[in-house]
TISELUM-630097 format. One record per residue (C-alpha): residue in one letter; x, y, z. Coordinates in steps of 0.001 Angstrom, whole numbers, padded with zeros to 6 digits, always signed. Each point is the difference from the previous one (the first is absolute). Layout:
! residues N
atom rest = A&xx = X&yy = Y&zz = Z
...
This chain:
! residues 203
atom rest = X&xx = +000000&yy = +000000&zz = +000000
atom rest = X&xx = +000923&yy = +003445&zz = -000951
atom rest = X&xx = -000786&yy = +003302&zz = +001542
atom rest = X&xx = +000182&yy = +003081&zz = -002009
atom rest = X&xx = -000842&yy = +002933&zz = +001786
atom rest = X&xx = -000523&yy = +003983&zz = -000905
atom rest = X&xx = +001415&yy = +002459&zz = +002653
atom rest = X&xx = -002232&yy = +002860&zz = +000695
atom rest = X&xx = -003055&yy = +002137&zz = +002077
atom rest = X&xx = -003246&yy = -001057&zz = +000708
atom rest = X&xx = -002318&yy = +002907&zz = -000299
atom rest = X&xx = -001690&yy = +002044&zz = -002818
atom rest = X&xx = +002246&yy = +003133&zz = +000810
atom rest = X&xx = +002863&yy = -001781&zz = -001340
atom rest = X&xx = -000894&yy = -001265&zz = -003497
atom rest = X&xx = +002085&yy = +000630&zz = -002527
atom rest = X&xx = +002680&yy = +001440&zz = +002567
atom rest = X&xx = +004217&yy = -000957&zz = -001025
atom rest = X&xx = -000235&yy = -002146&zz = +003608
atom rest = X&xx = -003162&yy = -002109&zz = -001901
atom rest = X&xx = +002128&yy = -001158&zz = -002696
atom rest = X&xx = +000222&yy = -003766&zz = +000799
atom rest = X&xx = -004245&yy = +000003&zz = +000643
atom rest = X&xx = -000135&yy = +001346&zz = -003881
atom rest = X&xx = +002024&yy = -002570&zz = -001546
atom rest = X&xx = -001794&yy = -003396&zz = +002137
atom rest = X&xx = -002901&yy = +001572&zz = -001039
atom rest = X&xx = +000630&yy = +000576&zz = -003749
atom rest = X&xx = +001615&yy = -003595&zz = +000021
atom rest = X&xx = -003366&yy = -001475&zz = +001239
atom rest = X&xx = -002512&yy = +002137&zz = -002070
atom rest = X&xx = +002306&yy = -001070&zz = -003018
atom rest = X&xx = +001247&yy = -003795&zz = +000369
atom rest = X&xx = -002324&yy = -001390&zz = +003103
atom rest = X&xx = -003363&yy = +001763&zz = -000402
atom rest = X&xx = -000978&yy = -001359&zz = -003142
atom rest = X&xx = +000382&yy = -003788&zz = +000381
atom rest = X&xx = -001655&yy = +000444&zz = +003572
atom rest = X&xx = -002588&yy = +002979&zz = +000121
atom rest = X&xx = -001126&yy = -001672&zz = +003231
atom rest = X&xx = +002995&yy = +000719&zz = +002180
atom rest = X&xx = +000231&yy = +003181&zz = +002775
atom rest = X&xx = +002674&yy = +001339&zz = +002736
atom rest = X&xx = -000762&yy = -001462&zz = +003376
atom rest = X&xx = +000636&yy = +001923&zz = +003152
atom rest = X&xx = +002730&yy = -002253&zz = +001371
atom rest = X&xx = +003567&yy = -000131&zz = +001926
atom rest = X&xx = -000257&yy = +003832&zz = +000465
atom rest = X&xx = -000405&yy = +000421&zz = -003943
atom rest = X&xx = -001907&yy = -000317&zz = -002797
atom rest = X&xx = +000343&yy = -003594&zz = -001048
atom rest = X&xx = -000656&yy = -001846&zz = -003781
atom rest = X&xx = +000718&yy = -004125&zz = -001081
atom rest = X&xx = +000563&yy = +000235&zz = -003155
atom rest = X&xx = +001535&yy = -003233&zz = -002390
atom rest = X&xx = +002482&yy = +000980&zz = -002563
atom rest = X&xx = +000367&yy = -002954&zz = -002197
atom rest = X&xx = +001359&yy = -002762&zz = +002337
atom rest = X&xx = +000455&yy = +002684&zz = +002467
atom rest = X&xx = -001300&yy = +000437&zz = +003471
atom rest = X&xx = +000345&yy = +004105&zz = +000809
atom rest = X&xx = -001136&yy = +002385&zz = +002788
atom rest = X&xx = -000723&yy = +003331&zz = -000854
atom rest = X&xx = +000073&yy = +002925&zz = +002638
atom rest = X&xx = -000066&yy = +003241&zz = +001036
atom rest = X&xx = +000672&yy = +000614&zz = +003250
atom rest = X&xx = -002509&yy = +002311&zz = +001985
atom rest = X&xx = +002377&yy = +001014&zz = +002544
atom rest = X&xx = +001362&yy = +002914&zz = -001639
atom rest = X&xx = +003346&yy = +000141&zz = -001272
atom rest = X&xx = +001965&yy = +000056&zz = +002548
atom rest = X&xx = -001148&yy = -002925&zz = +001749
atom rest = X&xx = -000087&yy = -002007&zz = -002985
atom rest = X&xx = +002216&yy = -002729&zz = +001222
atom rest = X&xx = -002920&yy = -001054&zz = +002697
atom rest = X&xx = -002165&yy = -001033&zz = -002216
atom rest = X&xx = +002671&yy = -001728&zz = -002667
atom rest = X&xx = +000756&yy = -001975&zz = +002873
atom rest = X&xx = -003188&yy = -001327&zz = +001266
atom rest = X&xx = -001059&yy = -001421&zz = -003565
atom rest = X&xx = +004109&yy = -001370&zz = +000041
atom rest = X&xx = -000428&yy = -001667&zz = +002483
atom rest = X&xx = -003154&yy = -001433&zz = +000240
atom rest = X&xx = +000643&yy = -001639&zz = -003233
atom rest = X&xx = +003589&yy = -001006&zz = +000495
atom rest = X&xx = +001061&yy = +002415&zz = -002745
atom rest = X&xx = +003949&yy = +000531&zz = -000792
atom rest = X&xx = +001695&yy = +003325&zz = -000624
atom rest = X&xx = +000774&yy = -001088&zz = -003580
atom rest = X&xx = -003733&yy = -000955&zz = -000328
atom rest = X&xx = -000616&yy = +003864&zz = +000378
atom rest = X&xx = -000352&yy = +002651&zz = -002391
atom rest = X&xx = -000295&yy = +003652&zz = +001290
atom rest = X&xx = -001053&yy = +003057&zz = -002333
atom rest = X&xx = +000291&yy = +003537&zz = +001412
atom rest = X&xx = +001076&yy = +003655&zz = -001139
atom rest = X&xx = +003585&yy = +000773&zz = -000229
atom rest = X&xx = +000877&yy = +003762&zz = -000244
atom rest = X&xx = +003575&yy = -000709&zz = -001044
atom rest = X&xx = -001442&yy = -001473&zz = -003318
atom rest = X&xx = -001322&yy = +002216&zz = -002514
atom rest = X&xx = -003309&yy = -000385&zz = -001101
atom rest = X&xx = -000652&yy = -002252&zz = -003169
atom rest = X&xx = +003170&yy = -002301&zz = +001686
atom rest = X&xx = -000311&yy = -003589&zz = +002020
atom rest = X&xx = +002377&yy = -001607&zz = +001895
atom rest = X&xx = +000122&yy = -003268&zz = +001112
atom rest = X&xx = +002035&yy = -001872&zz = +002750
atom rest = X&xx = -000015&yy = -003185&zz = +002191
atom rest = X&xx = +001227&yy = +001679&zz = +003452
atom rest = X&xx = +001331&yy = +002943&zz = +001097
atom rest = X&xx = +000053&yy = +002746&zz = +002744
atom rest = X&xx = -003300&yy = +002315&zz = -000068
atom rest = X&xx = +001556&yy = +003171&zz = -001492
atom rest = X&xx = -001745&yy = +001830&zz = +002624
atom rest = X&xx = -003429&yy = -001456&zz = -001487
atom rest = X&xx = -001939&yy = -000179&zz = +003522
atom rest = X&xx = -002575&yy = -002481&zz = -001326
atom rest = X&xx = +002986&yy = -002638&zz = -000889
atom rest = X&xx = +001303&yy = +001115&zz = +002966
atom rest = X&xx = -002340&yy = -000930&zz = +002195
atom rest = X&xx = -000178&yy = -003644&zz = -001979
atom rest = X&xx = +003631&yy = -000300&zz = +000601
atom rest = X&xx = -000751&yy = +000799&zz = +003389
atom rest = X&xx = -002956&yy = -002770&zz = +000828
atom rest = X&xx = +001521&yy = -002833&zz = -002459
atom rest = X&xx = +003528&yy = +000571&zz = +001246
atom rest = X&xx = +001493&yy = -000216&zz = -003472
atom rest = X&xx = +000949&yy = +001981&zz = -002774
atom rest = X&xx = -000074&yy = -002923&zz = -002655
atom rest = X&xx = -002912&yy = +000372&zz = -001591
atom rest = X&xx = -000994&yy = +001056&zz = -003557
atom rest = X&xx = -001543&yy = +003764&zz = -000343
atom rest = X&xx = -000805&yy = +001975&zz = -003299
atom rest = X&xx = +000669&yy = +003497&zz = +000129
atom rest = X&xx = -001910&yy = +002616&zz = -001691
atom rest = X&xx = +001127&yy = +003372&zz = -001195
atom rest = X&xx = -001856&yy = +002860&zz = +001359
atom rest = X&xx = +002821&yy = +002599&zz = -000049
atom rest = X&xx = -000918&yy = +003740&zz = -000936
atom rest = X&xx = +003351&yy = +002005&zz = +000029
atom rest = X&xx = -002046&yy = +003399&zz = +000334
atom rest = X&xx = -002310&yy = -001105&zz = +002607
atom rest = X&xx = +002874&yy = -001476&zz = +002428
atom rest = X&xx = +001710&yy = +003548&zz = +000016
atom rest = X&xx = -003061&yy = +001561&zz = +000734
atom rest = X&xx = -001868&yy = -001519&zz = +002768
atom rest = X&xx = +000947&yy = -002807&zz = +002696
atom rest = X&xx = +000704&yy = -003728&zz = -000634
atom rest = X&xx = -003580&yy = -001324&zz = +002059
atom rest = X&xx = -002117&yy = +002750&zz = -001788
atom rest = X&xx = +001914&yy = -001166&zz = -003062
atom rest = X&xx = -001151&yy = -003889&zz = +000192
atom rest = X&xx = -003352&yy = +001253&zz = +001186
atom rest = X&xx = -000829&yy = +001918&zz = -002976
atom rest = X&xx = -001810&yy = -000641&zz = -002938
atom rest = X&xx = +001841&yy = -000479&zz = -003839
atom rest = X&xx = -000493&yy = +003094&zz = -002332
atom rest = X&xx = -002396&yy = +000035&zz = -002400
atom rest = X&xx = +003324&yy = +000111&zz = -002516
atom rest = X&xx = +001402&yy = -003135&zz = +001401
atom rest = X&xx = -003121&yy = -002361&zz = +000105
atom rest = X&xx = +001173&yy = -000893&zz = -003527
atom rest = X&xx = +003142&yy = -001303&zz = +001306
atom rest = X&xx = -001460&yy = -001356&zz = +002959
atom rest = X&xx = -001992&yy = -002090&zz = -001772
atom rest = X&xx = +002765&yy = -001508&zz = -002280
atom rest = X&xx = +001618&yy = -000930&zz = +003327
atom rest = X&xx = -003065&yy = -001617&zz = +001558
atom rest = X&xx = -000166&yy = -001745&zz = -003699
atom rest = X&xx = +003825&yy = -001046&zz = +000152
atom rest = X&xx = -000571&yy = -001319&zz = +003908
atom rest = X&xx = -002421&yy = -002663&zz = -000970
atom rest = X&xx = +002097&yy = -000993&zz = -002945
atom rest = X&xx = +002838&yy = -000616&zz = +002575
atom rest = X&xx = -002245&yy = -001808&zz = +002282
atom rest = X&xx = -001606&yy = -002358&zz = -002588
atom rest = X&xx = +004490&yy = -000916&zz = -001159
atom rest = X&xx = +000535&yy = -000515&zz = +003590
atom rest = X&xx = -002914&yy = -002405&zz = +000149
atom rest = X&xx = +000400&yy = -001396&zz = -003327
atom rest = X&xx = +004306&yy = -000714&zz = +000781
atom rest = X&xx = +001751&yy = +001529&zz = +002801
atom rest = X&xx = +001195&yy = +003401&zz = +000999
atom rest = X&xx = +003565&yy = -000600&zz = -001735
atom rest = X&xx = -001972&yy = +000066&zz = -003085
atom rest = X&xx = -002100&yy = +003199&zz = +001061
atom rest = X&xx = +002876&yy = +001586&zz = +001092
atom rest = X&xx = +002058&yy = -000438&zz = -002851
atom rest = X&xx = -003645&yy = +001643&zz = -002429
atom rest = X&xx = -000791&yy = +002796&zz = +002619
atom rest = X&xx = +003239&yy = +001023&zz = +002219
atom rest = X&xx = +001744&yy = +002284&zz = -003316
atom rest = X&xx = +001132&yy = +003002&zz = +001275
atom rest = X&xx = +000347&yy = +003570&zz = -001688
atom rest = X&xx = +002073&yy = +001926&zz = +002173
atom rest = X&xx = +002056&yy = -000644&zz = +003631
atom rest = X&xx = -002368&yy = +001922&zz = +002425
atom rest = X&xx = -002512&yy = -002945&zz = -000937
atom rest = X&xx = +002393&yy = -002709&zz = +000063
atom rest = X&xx = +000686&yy = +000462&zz = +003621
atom rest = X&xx = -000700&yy = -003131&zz = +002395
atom rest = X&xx = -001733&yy = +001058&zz = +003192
């Protein structure tokens, strides 16, 4: 069994917010690949989160997003971990990274949280940094000079960047469906090309 889960806020107010990123994309990947083969399925309250069983092929997956807000994220990851005897490498994490520019993913298989305080807190509760994440660009050069980093995360994408945004989200679930399909060497090999160094840097 696999768990896949979308870092993020519960609460209308923060749609669409930079911080929501990893909601968007689980979202997008079950409207576009799940949905239609099984218009019967919905999110269950659950574990602190928002929980779906879907099948992917021969797959058994977990969907969530957890409803503890972001920075307790790693309470609810660990609940549904360990109730059903999940491993690290079993897990796949999705959040915002605003270190990436938006339109880029990143993928990796462990790592420190970059100061990320959603995989912090999983790091935190599962006592391990080895497990898989995909990182989503949500950087805005102008924005970052002008106002704070937690207003930054906490605002909503410009009406010029929903373009881009939605490439991304596009791009996200094309990296998901590789990983699922092989294995992240593969997906990291399609999705981990890098344009310039400020992106390239491991955090």
């Amino acid at each position: 069994m696999r768990l896949i889960a979308g870092l993020g806020n519960p609460g209308n107010q923060y749609q669409e917010t930079r911080h929501n990123v990893g909601f968007k994309v689980l979202d997008e990947f079950l409207k576009q690949y799940i949905i239609p083969e099984s218009d019967n399925l919905q999110w269950k309250n659950k574990f602190f989160a928002k929980i779906i069983n879907i099948q992917y092929k021969t797959e058994k997956i977990i969907l969530m997003k957890p409803l503890t807000f972001m920075n307790l994220s790693g309470k609810s990851i660990a609940e549904v971990v360990n109730y059903y005897g999940i491993k690290s490498s079993q897990l796949l994490i999705i959040y915002d990274d605003i270190h990436l520019s938006l339109g880029r993913i990143r993928i990796r298989q462990k790592g420190s949280s970059g100061g990320h305080k959603g995989i912090q807190s999983i790091i935190d509760c599962l006592k391990t940094e080895n497990f898989p994440r995909l990182r989503i660009g949500v950087k805005n050069d102008f924005l970052l000079k002008n106002i704070d980093q937690p207003s930054f995360v906490l605002s909503r994408f410009l009406p010029e960047e929903k373009f881009t945004l939605d490439k991304s989200v596009d791009l996200a679930i094309m990296a998901i469906r590789d990983i699922l399909d092989f294995d992240y060497q593969y997906a990291m090999g399609q999705y981990n090309k890098t344009e310039n160094n400020d992106d390239e840097k491991d955090v």
